[in-house]
C-alpha positions in Angstrom: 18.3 -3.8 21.3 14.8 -3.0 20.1 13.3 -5.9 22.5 15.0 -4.1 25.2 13.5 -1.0 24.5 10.0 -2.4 24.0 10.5 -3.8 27.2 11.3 -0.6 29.3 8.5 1.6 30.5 8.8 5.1 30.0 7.5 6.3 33.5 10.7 4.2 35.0 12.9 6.2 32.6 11.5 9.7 33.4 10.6 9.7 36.2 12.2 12.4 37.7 11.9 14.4 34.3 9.4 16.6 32.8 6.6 15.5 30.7 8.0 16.7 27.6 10.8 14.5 28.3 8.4 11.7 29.2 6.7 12.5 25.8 9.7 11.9 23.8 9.8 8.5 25.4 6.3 7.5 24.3 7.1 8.6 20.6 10.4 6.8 21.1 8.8 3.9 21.8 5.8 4.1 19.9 8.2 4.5 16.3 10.0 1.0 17.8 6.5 -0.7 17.9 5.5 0.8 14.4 8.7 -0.9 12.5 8.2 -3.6 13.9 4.1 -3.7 12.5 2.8 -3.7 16.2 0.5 -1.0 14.8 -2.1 -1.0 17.9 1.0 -0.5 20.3 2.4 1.6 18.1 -0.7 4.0 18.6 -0.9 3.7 22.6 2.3 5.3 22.9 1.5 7.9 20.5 -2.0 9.3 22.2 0.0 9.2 25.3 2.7 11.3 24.1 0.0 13.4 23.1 -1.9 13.3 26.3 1.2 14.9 27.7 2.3 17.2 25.4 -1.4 19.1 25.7 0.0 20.5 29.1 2.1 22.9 26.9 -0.6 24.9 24.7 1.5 27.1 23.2 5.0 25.5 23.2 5.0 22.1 21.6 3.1 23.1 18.0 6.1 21.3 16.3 6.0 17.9 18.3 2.3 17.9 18.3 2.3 18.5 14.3 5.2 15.1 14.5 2.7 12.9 16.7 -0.2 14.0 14.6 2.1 12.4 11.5 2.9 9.7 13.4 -0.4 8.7 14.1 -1.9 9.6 10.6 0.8 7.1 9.3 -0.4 4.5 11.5 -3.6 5.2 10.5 -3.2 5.0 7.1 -1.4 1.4 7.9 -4.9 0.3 9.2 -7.0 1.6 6.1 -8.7 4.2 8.3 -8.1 6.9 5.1 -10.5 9.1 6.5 -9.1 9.5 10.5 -5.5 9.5 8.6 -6.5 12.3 6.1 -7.7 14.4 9.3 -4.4 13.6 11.0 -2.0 14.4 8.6 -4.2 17.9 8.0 -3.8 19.2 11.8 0.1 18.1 11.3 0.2 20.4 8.1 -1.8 23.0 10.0 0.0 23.0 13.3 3.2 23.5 11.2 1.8 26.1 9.2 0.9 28.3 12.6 4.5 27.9 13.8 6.1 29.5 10.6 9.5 28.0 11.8 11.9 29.8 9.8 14.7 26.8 9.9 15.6 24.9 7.3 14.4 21.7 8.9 11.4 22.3 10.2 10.4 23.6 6.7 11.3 20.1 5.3 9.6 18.3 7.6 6.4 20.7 6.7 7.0 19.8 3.0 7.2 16.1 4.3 3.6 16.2 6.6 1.6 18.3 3.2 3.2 15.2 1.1 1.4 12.4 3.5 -1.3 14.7 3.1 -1.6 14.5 -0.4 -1.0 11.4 -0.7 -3.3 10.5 1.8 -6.4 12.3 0.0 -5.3 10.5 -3.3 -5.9 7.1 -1.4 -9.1 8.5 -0.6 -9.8 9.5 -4.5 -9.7 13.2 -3.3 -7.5 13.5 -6.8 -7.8 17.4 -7.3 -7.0 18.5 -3.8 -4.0 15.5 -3.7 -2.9 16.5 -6.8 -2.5 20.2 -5.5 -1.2 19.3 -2.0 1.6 16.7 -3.8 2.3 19.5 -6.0 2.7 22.4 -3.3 5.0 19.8 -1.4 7.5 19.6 -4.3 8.0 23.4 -4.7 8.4 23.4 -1.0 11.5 20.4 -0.8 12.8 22.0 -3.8 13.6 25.5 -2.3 15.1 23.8 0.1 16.8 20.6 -1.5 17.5 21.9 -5.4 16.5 20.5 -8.3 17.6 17.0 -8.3 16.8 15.0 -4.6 15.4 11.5 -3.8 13.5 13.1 -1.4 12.0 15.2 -4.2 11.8 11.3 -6.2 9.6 9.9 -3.8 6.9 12.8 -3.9 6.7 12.0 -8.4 6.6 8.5 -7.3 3.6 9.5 -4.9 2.2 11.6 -8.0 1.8 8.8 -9.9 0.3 6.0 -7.5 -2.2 9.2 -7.3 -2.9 9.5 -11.2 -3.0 6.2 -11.3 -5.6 5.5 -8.8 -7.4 8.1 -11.1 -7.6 6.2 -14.0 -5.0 8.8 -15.6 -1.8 6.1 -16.5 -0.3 8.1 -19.0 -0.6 11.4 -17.0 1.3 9.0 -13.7 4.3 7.4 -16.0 5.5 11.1 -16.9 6.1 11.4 -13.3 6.9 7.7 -12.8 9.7 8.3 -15.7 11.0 11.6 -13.8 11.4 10.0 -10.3 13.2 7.2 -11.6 15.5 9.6 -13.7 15.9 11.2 -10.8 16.9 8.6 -8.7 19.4 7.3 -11.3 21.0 10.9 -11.5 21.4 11.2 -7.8 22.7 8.0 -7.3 19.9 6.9 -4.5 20.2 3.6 -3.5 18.6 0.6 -5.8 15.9 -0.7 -3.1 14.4 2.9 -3.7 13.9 2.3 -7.5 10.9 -0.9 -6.5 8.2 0.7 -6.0 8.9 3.1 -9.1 8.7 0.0 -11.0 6.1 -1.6 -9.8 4.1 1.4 -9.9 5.1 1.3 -14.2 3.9 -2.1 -14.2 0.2 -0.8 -13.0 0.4 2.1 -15.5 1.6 -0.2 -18.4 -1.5 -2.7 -17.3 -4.0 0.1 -17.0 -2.6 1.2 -21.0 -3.7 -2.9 -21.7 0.4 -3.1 -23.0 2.0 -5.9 -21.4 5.0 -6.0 -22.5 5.9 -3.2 -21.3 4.0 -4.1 -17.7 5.8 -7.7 -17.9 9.5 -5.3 -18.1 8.9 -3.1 -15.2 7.7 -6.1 -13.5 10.8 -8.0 -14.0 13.3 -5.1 -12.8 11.6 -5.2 -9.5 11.3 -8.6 -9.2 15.4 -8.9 -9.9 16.0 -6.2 -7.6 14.2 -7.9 -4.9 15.9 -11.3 -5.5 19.3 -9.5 -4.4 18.0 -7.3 -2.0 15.0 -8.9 0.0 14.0 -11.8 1.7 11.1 -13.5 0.4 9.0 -13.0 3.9 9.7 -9.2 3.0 6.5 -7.5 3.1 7.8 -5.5 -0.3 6.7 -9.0 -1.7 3.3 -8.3 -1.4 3.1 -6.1 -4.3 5.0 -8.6 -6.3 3.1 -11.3 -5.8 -0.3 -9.4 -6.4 1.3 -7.7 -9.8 2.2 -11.4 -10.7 -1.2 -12.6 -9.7 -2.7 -10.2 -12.4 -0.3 -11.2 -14.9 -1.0 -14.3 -14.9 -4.6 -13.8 -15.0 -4.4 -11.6 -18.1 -2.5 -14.5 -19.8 -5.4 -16.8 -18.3 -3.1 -18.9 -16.3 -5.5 -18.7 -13.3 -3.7 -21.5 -11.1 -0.5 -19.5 -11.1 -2.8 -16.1 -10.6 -4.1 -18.3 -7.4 -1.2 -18.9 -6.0 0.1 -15.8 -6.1 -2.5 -14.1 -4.4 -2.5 -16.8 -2.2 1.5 -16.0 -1.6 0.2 -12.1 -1.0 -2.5 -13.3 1.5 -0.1 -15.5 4.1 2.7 -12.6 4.2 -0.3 -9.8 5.2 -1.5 -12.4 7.3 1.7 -13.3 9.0 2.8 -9.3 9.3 -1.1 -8.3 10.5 -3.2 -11.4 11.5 -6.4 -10.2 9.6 -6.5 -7.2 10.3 -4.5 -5.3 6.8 -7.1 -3.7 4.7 -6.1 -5.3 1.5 -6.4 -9.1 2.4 -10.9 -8.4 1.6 -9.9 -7.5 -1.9 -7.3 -10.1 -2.4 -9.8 -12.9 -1.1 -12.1 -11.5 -3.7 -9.7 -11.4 -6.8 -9.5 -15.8 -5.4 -12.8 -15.5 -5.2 -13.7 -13.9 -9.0 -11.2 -16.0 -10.7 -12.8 -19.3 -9.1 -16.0 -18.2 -10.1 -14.4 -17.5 -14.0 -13.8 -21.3 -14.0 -17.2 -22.3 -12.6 -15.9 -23.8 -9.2 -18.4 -22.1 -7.1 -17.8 -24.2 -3.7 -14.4 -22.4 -3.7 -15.6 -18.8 -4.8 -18.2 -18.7 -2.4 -15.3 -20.2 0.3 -13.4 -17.0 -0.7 -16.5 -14.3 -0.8 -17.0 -15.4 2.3 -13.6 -14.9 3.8 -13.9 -11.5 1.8 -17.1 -10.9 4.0 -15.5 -11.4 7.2 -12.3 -9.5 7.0 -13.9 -6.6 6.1 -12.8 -4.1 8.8 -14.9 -1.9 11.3 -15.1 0.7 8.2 -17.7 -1.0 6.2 -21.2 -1.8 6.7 -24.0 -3.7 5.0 -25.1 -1.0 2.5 -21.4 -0.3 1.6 -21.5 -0.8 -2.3 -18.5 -2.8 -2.4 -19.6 -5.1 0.8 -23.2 -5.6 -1.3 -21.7 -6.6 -4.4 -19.0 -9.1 -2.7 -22.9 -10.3 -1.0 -24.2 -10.5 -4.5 -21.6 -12.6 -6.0 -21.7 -14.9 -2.8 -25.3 -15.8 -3.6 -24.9 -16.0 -7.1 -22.4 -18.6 -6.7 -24.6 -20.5 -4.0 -27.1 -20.1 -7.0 -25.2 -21.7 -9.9 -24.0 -24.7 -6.9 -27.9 -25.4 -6.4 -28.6 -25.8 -10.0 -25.6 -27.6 -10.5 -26.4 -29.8 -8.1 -29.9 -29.8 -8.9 -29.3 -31.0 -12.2 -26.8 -34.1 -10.8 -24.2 -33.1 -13.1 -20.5 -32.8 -11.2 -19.3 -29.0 -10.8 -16.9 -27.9 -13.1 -13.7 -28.9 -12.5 -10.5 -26.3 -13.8 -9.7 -27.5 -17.2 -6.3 -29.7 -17.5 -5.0 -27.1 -20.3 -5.5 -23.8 -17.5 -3.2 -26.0 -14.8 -0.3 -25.3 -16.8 1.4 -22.7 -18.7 4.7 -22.0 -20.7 5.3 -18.8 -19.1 4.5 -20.5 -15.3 8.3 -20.7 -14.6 9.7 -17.8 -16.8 7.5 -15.8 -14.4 9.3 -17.2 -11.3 13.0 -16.4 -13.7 14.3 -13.2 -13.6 14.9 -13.2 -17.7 11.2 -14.2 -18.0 10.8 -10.9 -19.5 12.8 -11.4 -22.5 9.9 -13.9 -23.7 7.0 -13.0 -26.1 3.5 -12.5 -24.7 -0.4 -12.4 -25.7 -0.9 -8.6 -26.5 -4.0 -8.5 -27.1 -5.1 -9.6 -23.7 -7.0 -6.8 -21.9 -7.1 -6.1 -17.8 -10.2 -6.4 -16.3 -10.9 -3.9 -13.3 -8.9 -5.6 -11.0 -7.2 -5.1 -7.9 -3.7 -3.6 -7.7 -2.3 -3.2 -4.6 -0.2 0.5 -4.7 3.3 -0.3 -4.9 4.2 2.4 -2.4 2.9 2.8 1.5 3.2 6.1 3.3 6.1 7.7 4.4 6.2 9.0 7.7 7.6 12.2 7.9 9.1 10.9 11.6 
């Protein structure tokens, strides 16, 4: 059914209607192309809608503010944080000079000053997201009452927030609450992952694993019933595995799992998603931890070249991916220099007791290393925007 809408074109459908009809179509179609990750399709349809709904100045403030969501959603899908963050503010705006007095026009406000919010915390605009997230929860609960997933979702957007702030224990009070809340209202279970998930990062960031490794394996069961394993909700998985495993210094494992990350993004974007740079660089850093520097300057490399249109040369974290490239083409030289044979990964780091417990659902159950500490490392955020469509 969706093929057959993509394949329509909404001038043949509309033509003999008006162009807010014909509008309607482009969003139509442009939501079609955005579930199924055709994000620069996705966006054509969109600015068109847009293009016609500017014939009606005064008229159309509430589909304008849903296109301006729409497209700061697609947006944020792209990594362009900035463009989103000034998309999702004209939505919020548009809706705030309409005043609609209905019920659900005012949740759909609550729903555009959430992406907002939530938007400037992926920015690290913390203070203003914090306020924005906050003002978006007393909104959805005039409305909703005190106990709603929809009101779940914006403490689960809370806490990716505080969390990308370096604030963990300030995030798993509102981490706890969302999940509490979801339990209480009965939501279903595939909306409890990325509350999970996003424990697992606060537990990591508190250096207490086994409290990481229990969060981690509640997600990873729930996934095993609900999900297929091309499901792009494996990405996180695979990238909170990764990190495990590199805390316990089992950094073939840790590879691989990254690696599993990389071919899903790959396969849903080409190379065009914002995170595969950073998960080439985690490759790249844990390569360079065991001396192999052919293959961590393979990986900086492939780092370098999927960074997207937003970075430049003097970008700090482009210059320091450049620095480690040349200080692994460095330690080659003198490796090479001094005829002795590169380091190869020690036999003992190839294996690990805890390789297939992670890959078991009971895994968890098991007694870990404690005292291993989290470098800064990357953590993908368990939970993408919400389109308020």
């Amino acid at each position: 059914m969706c093929q057959e809408l993509i394949s329509l074109d909404p001038t043949r459908i509309y033509e003999e209607q008006s162009d807010l009809q014909l509008a309607h179509a482009y969003e139509r179609l442009g939501i079609i192309y955005f579930t199924k990750s055709m994000l620069g399709l996705a966006m054509e349809n969109f600015v068109q809608a847009q293009a016609l709904l500017l014939k009606y100045p005064s008229g159309a403030n509430h589909e304008m503010a849903r296109l301006f969501n729409n497209i700061g959603t697609v947006l944020h899908k792209q990594g362009e944080y900035n463009e989103a963050i000034n998309s999702f503010r004209k939505a919020v705006d548009l809706f705030n000079a309409e005043n609609s007095p209905k019920k659900e026009h005012r949740l759909e406000q609550a729903l555009y000053q959430e992406n907002f919010g939530f938007e400037l915390a992926m920015n690290k605009e913390f203070d203003e997201s914090i306020f924005h997230l906050k003002k978006a929860y007393v909104q959805k609960m005039h409305i909703l009452g005190e106990k709603h997933s929809l009101l779940a979702q914006n403490l689960l957007k809370m806490g990716i927030g505080l969390n990308k702030a370096e604030k963990p224990n300030k995030a798993l009070k509102f981490l706890d609450r969302a999940l509490q809340m979801q339990l209480e209202c009965q939501s279903k279970e595939i909306e409890n992952l990325p509350i999970y998930e996003e424990q697992a990062n606060s537990h990591l960031s508190n250096n207490d694993l086994t409290q990481a490794l229990s969060a981690f394996s509640k997600s990873l069961i729930l996934k095993k019933q609900l999900l297929s394993e091309d499901n792009i909700s494996y990405v996180s998985t695979h990238v909170l595995q990764g990190t495990l495993f590199k805390l316990q210094k089992t950094f073939i494992d840790s590879i691989r799992s990254f690696e599993s990350a990389l071919e899903i993004l790959k396969k849903r974007s080409g190379f065009q998603h914002p995170e595969i740079p950073h998960l080439y660089q985690e490759i790249g850093n844990i390569y360079l931890e065991l001396s192999v520097y052919e293959k961590a300057a393979e990986n900086y490399s492939k780092c370098l070249k999927t960074f997207g249109d937003g970075h430049n040369s003097e970008d700090e974290q482009v210059k320091m991916v450049q620095n480690l490239l040349e200080k692994c083409k460095k330690l080659q030289r003198d490796s090479e220099h001094k005829n002795k044979p590169l380091t190869q990964i020690p036999i003992d780091k190839m294996q690990s007791p805890y390789s297939e417990r992670f890959r078991d659902t009971s895994f968890a159950t098991h007694s870990f290393n404690k005292s291993a500490k989290p470098k800064k490392s990357f953590l993908l955020s368990a939970c993408g925007m919400c389109g308020g469509s």
